[in-house]
C-alpha positions as a LaTeX table, in Angstrom:
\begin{tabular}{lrrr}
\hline
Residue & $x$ (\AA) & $y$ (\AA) & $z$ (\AA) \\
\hline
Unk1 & 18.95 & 8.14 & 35.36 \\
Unk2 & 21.86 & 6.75 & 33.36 \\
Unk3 & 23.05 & 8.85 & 30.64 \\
Unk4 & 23.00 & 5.92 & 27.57 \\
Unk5 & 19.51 & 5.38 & 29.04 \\
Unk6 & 18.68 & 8.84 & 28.37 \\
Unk7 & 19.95 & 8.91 & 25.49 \\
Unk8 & 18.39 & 5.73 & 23.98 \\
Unk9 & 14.80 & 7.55 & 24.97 \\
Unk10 & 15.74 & 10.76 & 22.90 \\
Unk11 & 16.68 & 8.80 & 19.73 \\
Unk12 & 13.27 & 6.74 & 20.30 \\
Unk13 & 11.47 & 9.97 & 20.50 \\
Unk14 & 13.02 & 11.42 & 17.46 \\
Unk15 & 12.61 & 8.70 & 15.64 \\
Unk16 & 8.97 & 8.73 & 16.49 \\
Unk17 & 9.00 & 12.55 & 15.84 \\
Unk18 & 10.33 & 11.83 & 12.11 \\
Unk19 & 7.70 & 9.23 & 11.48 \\
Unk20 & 4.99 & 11.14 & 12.48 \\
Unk21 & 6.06 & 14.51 & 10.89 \\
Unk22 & 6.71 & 12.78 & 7.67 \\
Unk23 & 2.81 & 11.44 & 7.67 \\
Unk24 & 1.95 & 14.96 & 7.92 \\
Unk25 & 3.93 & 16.34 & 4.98 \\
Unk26 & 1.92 & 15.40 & 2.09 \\
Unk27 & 3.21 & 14.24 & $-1.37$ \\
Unk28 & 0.51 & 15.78 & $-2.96$ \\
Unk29 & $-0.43$ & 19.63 & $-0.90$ \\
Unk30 & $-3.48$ & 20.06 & $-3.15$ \\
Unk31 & $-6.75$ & 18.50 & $-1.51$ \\
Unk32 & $-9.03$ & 16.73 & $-3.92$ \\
Unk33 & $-13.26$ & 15.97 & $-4.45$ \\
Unk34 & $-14.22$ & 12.35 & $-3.96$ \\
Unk35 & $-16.23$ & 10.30 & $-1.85$ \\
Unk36 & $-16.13$ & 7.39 & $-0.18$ \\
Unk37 & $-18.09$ & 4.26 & 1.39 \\
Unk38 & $-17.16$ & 1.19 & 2.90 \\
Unk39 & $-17.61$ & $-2.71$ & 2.46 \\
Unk40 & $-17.08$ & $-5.45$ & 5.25 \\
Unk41 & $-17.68$ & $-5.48$ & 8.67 \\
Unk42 & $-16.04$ & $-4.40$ & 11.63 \\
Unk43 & $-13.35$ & $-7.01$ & 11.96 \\
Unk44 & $-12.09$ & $-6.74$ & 8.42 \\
Unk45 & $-12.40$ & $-10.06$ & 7.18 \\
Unk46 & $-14.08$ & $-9.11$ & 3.61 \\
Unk47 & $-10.77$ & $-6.51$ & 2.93 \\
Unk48 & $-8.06$ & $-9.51$ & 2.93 \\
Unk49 & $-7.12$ & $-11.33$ & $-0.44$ \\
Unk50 & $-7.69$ & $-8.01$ & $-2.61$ \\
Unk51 & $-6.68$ & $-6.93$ & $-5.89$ \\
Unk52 & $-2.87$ & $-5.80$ & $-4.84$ \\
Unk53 & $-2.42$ & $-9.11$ & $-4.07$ \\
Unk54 & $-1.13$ & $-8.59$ & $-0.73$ \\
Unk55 & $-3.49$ & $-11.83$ & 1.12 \\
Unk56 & $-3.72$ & $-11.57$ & 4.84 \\
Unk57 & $-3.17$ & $-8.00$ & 5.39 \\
Unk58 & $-3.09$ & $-8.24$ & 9.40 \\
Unk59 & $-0.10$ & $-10.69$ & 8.71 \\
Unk60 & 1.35 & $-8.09$ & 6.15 \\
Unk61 & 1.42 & $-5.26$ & 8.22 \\
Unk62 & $-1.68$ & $-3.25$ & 6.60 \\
Unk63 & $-4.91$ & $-4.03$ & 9.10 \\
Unk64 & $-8.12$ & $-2.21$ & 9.11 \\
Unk65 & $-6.32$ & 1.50 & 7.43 \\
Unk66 & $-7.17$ & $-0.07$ & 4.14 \\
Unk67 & $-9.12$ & 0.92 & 0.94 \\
Unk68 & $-9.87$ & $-0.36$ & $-2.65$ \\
Unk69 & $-9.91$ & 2.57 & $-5.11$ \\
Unk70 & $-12.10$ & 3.46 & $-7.82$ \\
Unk71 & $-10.96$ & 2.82 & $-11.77$ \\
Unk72 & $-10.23$ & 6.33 & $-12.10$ \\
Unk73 & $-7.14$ & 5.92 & $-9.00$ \\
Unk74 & $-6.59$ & 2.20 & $-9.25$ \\
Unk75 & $-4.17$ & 2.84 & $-12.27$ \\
Unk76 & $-4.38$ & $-0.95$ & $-13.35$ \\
Unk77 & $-2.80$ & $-1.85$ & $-9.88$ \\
Unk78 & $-0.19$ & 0.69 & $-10.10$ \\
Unk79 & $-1.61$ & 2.39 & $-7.18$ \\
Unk80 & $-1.43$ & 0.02 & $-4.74$ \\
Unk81 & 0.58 & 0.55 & $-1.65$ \\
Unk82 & 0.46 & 4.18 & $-1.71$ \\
Unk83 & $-0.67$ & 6.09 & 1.36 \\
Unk84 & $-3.67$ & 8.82 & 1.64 \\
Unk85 & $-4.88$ & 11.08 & 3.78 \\
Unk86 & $-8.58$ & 11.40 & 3.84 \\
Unk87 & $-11.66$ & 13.57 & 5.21 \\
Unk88 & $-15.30$ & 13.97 & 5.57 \\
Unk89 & $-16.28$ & 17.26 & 4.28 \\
Unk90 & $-19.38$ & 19.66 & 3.55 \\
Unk91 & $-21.79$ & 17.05 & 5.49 \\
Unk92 & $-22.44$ & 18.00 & 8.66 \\
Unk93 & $-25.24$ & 15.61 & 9.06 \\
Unk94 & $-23.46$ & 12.49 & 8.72 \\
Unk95 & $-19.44$ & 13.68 & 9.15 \\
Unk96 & $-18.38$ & 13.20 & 12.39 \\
Unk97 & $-17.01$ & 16.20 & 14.37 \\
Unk98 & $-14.01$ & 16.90 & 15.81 \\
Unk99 & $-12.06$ & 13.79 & 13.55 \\
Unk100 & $-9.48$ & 15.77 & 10.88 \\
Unk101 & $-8.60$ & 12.98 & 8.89 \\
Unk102 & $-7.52$ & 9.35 & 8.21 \\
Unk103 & $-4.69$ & 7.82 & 6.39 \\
Unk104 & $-5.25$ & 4.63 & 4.30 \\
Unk105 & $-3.37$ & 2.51 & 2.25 \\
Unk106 & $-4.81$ & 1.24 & $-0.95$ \\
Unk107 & $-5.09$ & $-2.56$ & $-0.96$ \\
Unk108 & $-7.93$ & $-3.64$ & $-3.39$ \\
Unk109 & $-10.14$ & $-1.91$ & $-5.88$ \\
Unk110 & $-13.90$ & $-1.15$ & $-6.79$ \\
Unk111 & $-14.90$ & $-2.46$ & $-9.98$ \\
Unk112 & $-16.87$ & $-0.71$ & $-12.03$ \\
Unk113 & $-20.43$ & $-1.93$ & $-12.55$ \\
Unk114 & $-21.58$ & $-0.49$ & $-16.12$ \\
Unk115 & $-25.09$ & $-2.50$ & $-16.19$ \\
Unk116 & $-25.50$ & 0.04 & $-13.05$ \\
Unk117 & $-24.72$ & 3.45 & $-14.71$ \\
Unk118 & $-26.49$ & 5.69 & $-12.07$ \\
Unk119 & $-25.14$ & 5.26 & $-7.87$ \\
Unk120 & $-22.15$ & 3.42 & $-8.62$ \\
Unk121 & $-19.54$ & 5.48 & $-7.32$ \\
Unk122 & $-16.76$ & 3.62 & $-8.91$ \\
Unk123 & $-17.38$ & 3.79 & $-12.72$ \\
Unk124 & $-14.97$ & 5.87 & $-14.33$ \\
Unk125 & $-14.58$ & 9.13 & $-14.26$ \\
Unk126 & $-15.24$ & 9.47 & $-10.70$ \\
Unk127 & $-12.58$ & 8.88 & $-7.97$ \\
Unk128 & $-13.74$ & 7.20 & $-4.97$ \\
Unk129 & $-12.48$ & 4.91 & $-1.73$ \\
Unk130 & $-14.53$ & 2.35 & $-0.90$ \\
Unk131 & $-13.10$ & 1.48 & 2.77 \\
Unk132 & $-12.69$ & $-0.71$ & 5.47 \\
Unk133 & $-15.75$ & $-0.10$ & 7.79 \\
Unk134 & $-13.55$ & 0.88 & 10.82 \\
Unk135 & $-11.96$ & 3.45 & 8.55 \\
Unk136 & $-15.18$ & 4.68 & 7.44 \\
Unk137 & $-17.14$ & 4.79 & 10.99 \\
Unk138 & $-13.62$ & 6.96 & 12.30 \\
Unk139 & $-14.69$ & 10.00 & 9.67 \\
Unk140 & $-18.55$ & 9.53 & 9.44 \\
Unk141 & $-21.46$ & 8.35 & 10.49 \\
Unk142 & $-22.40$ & 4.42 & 9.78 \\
Unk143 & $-25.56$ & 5.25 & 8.20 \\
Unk144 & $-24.39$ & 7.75 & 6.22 \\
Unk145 & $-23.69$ & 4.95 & 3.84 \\
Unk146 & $-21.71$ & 7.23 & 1.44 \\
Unk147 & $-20.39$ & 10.74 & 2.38 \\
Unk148 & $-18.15$ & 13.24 & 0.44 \\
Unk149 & $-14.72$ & 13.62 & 0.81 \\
Unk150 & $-11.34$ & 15.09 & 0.79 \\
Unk151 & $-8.10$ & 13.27 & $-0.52$ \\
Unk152 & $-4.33$ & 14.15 & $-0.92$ \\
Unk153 & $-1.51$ & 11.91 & $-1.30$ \\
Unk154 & 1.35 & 11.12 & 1.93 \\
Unk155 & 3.63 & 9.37 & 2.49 \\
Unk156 & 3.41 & 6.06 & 3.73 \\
Unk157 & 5.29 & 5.30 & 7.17 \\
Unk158 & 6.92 & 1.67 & 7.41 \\
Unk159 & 8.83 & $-0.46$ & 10.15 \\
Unk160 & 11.26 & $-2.63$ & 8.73 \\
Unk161 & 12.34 & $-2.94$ & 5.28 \\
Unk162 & 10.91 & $-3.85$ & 1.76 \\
Unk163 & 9.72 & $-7.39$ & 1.63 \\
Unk164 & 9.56 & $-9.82$ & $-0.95$ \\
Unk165 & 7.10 & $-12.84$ & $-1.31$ \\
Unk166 & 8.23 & $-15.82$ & $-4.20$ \\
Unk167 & 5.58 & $-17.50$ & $-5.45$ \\
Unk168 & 5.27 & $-19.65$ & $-8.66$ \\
Unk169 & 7.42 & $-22.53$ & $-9.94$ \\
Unk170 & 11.04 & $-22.43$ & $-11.78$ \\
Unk171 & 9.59 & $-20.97$ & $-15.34$ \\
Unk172 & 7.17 & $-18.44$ & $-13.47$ \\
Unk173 & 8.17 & $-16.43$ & $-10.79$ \\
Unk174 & 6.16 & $-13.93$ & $-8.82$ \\
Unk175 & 7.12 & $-11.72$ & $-6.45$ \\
Unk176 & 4.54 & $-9.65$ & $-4.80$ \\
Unk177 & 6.53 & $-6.71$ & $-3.13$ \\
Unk178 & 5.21 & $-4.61$ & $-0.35$ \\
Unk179 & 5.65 & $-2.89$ & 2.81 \\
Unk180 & 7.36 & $-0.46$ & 0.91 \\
Unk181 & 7.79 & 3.22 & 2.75 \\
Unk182 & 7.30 & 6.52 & 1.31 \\
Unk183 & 6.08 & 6.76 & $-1.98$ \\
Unk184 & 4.36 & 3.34 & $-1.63$ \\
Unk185 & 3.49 & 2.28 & $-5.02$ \\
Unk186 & 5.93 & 0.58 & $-7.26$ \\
Unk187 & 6.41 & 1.36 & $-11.01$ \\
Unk188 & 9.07 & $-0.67$ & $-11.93$ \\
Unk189 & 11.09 & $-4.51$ & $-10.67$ \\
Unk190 & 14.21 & $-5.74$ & $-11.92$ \\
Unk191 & 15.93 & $-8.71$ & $-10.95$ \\
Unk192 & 19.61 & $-10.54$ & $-10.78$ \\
Unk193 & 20.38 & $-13.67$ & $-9.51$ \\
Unk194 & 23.73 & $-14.22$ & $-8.80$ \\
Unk195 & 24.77 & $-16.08$ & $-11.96$ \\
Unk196 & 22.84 & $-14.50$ & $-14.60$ \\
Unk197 & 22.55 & $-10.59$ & $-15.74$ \\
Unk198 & 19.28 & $-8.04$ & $-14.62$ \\
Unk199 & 16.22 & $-9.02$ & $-16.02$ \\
Unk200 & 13.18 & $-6.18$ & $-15.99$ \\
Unk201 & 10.28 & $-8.09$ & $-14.32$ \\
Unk202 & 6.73 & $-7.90$ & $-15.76$ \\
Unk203 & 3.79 & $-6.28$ & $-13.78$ \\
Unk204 & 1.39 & $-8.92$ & $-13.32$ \\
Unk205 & $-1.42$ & $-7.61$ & $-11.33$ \\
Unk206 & $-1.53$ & $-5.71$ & $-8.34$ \\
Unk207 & 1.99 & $-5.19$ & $-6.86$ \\
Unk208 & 3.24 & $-8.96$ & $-8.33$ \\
Unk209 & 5.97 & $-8.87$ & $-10.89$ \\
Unk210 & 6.86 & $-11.92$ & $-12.94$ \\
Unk211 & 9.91 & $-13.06$ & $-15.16$ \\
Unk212 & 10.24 & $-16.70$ & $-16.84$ \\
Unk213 & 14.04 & $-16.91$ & $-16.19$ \\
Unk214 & 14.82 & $-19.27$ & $-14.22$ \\
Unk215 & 16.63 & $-18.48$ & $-11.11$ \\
Unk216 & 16.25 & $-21.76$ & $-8.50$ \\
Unk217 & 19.37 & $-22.08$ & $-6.34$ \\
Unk218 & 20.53 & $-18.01$ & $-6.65$ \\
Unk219 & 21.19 & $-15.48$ & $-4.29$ \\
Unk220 & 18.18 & $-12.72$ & $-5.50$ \\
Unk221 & 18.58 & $-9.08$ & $-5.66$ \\
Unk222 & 16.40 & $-6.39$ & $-7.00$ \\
Unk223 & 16.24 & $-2.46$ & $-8.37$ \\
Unk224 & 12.64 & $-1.27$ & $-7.19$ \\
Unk225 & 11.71 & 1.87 & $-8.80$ \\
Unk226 & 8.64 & 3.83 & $-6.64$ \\
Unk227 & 6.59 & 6.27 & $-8.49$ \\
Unk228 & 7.86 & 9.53 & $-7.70$ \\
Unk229 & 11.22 & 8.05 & $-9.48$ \\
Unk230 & 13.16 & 7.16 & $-6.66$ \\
Unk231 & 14.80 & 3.62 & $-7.06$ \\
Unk232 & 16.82 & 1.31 & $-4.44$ \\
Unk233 & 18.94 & $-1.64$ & $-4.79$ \\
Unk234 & 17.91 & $-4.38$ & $-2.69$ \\
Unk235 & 21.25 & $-6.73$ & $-2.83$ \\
Unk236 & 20.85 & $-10.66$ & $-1.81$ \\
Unk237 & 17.60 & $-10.09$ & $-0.38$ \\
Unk238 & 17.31 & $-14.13$ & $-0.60$ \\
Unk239 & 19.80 & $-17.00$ & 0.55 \\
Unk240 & 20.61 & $-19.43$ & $-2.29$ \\
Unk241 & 18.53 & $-22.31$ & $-1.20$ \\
Unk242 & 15.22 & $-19.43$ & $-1.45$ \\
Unk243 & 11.75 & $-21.49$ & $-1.47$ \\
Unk244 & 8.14 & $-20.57$ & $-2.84$ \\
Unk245 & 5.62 & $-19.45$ & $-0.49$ \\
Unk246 & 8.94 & $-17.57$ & 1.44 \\
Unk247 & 9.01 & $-13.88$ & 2.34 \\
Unk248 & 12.46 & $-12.48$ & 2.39 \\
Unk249 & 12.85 & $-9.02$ & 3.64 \\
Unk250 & 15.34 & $-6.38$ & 3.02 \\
Unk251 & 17.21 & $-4.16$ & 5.66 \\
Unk252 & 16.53 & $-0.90$ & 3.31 \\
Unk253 & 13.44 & 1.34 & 2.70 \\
Unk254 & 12.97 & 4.22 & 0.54 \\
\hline
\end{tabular}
């Protein structure tokens, strides 16, 4: 066997290595009390178009290992994009054996439904994932309808670098970021186009920022700030001649 050919299959296998071992090594050690249902079907199709504002979430790189959090996680959209680990615990009946956990990333959230005080497991205070139904049916039983569980906070494993989707018109721009590794969630967006100065962007909803400058026919760049503090410069993520509707991704990752 040639040697770069070896050589090629140990850096794939240490990449892999890294990925994997860095899903295992929480963010948060300390497990936590929740529980946790599910909405949708099998094939996913009620998850897409939630609260994050992430749309299609096959086409963005998220799939079925989805959930929408509870009021008391959601963090007024805050949350979204960040990565946990998750088990069925102390219900034998309706946990399924021999399956140690799941990791999810939050996409949407479950509104709280005060005319409905009593079995609505997403008022406030409680802290609940209401999943995808193939994350659900992977830790318990489909007619356990509700199960408790076991949460802690990892980190969240991308391919490819942080992505950036315009939307808007001149006076309003939005840019929903995602696929963003690690940490996940993002706290703060600034943003410089190449004729004017940084502008802090506004959280809209979800993970969409806005600012009213406007910056049609710039090169874009942007400081992303993730939760735990750590921030990245993303520089001329976009070409000049950037359109709405465009995603534009970066070459860096936290």
């Amino acid at each position: 066997m040639p040697k770069s050919y070896c050589l090629l299959l140990l850096a794939f296998f240490t990449v892999l290595f890294l990925h994997e071992a860095m899903a295992r090594n929480p963010i948060d050690s300390e497990w936590h009390d929740a529980h946790a249902t599910f909405y949708g079907d099998m094939s996913g199709g009620e998850t897409m178009q939630g609260a994050c504002g992430y749309g299609n979430l096959f086409q963005q790189g998220y799939g079925l290992e989805t959930t929408a959090l509870s009021m008391a996680l959601f963090n007024d959209g805050y949350r979204c994009g960040a990565c946990f680990e998750i088990k069925c615990v102390n219900d034998p009946q309706w946990c399924i054996k021999d399956v140690n956990s799941i990791i999810v990333t939050a996409t949407n959230f479950c509104p709280p439904n005060y005319d409905k005080p009593d079995g609505n497991w997403c008022n406030p205070p409680q802290k609940h994932f209401d999943l995808s139904m193939k994350m659900f049916t992977t830790i318990a039983v489909y007619r356990a309808g509700i199960v408790p569980v076991q949460y802690r906070r990892v980190p969240c494993v991308k391919s490819g670098g942080v992505r950036f989707e315009l939307k808007g018109n001149p006076y309003f721009l939005m840019v929903l970021v995602y696929n963003v590794a690690n940490a996940g969630d993002v706290l703060r967006v600034s943003i410089k186009g190449s004729n004017t100065d940084w502008t802090p962007m506004i959280h809209n909803w979800g993970q969409v920022w806005h600012t009213g400058v406007n910056l049609v026919g710039q090169n874009l760049s942007f400081w992303v700030t993730t939760t735990d503090r750590k921030a990245l410069l993303f520089t001329s993520v976009t070409p000049s001649n950037w359109q709405f509707g465009q995603t534009y991704e970066s070459p860096a990752n936290f």
